[in-house]
C-alpha positions as CSV (number, residue, x, y, z in Angstrom):
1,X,20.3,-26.4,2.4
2,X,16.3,-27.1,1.8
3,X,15.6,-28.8,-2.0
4,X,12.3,-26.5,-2.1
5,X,13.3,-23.3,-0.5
6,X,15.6,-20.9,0.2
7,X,16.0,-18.2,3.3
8,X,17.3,-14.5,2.8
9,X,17.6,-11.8,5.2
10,X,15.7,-8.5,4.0
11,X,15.7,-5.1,5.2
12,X,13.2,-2.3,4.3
13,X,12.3,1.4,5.7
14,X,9.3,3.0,7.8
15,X,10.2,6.0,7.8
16,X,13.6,6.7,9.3
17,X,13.6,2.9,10.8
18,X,15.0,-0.1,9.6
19,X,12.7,-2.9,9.9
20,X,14.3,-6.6,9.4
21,X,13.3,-9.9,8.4
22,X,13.5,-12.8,6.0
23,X,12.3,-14.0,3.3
24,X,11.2,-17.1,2.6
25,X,11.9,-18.2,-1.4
26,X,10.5,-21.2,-2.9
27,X,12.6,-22.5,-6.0
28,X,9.7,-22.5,-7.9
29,X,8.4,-19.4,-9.5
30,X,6.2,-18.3,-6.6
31,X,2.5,-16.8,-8.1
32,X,1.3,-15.2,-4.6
33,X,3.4,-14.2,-1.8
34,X,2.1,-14.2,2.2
35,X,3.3,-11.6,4.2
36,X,3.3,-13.0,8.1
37,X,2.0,-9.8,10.6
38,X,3.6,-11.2,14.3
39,X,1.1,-10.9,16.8
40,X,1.8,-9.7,20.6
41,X,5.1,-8.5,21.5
42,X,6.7,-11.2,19.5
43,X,9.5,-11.2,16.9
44,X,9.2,-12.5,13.5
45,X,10.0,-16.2,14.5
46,X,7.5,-16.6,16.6
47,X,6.4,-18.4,20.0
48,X,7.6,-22.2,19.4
49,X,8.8,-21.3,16.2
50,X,5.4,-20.9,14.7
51,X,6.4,-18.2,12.1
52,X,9.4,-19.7,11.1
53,X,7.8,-23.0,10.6
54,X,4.9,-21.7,8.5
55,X,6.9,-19.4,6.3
56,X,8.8,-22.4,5.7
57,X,5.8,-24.2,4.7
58,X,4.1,-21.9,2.4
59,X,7.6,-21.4,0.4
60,X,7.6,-25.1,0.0
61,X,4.0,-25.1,-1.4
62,X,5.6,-22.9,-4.4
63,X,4.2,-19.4,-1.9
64,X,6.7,-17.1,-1.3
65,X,6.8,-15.7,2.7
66,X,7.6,-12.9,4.6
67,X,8.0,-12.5,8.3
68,X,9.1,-9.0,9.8
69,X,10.0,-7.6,12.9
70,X,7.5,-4.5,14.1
71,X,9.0,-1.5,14.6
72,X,11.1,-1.7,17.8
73,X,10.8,-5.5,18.2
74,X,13.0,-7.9,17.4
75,X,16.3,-6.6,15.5
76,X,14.1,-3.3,13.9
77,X,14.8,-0.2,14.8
78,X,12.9,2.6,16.5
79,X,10.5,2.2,19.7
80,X,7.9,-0.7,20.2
81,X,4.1,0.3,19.0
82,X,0.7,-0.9,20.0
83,X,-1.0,-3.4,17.4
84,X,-3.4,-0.4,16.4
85,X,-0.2,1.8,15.2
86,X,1.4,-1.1,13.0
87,X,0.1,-0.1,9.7
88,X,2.8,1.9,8.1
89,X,4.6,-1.3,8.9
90,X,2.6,-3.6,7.3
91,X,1.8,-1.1,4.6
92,X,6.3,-1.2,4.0
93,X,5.8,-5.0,3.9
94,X,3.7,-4.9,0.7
95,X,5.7,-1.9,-1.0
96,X,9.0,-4.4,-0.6
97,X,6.8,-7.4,-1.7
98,X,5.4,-5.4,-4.4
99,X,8.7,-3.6,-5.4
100,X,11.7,-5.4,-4.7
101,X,11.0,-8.2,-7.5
102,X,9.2,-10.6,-5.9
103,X,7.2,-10.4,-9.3
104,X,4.5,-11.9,-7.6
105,X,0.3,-11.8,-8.6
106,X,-1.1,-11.8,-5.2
107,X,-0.6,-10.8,-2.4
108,X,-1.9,-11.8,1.0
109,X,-1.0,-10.8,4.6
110,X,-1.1,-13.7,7.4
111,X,-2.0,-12.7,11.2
112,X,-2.9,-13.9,14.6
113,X,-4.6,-12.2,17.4
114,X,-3.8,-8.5,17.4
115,X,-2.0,-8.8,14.3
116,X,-5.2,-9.7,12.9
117,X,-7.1,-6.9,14.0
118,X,-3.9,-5.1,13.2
119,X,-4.3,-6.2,9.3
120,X,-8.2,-5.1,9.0
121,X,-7.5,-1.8,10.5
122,X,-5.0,-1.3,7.1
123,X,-5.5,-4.1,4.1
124,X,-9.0,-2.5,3.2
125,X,-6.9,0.6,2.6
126,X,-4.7,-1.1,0.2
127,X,-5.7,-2.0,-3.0
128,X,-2.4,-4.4,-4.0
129,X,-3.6,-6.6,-1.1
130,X,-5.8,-9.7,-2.1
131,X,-6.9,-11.4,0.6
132,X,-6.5,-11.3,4.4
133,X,-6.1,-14.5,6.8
134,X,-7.5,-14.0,10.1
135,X,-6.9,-16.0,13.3
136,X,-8.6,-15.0,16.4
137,X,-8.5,-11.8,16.1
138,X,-8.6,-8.9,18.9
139,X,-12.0,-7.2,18.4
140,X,-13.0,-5.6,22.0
141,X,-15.1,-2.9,20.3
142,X,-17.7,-2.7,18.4
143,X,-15.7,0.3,15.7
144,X,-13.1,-3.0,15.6
């Protein structure tokens, strides 16, 4: 048991698919919530733990976290996509964020690599998203 988080299991729909993760909850009332996009074919812990570790982190800054299998990856259901079709997925992300009361005032989505490029081809689209954290990302065009 962690004195400055706590760890729940969460499941939302895309579509006819259930996509699972967890959720990362700091005891404090959490103002802004991170939602963790995986990159590569990955599940939502993460090469070395990485996810895990910095969900963790955030929720114990007071930030609540969310990290989420794709779409056929990990323990979600329906077949694997490409990091360019991942957007009704992260779009579900922020309707459970934003609708499951999380009863947050910002939200900001998290990703590395393709999961970055992944993000910008869908958080300008969405309004409820506040800001974006980009590492690396995969831009191989110059649409991208």
């Amino acid at each position: 048991m962690n004195e400055y988080y706590s760890e729940q299991a969460i499941s939302f729909k895309v579509h006819e698919h259930s996509l699972f993760g967890i959720l990362s909850i700091p005891k404090v009332k959490a103002k802004a919530a991170v939602i963790i996009v995986v990159g590569g074919p990955q599940y939502r812990v993460g090469s070395h733990r990485q996810f895990a570790l910095l969900a963790r982190y955030f929720a114990e800054q007071g930030v609540l976290a969310l990290r989420f299998d794709y779409t056929g990856m990990g323990y979600s259901q329906g077949i694997a996509k490409k990091f360019y079709q991942v957007d009704n997925d992260i779009k579900a992300a922020v309707d459970f964020i934003s609708s499951h009361k999380c009863d947050v005032s910002n939200i900001y989505v998290w990703g590395l690599c393709d999961a970055a490029a992944a993000i910008s081809f869908t958080a300008y689209t969405d309004n409820r998203i506040d800001g974006v954290i980009l590492l690396n990302p995969w831009v191989r065009s110059e649409a991208s």
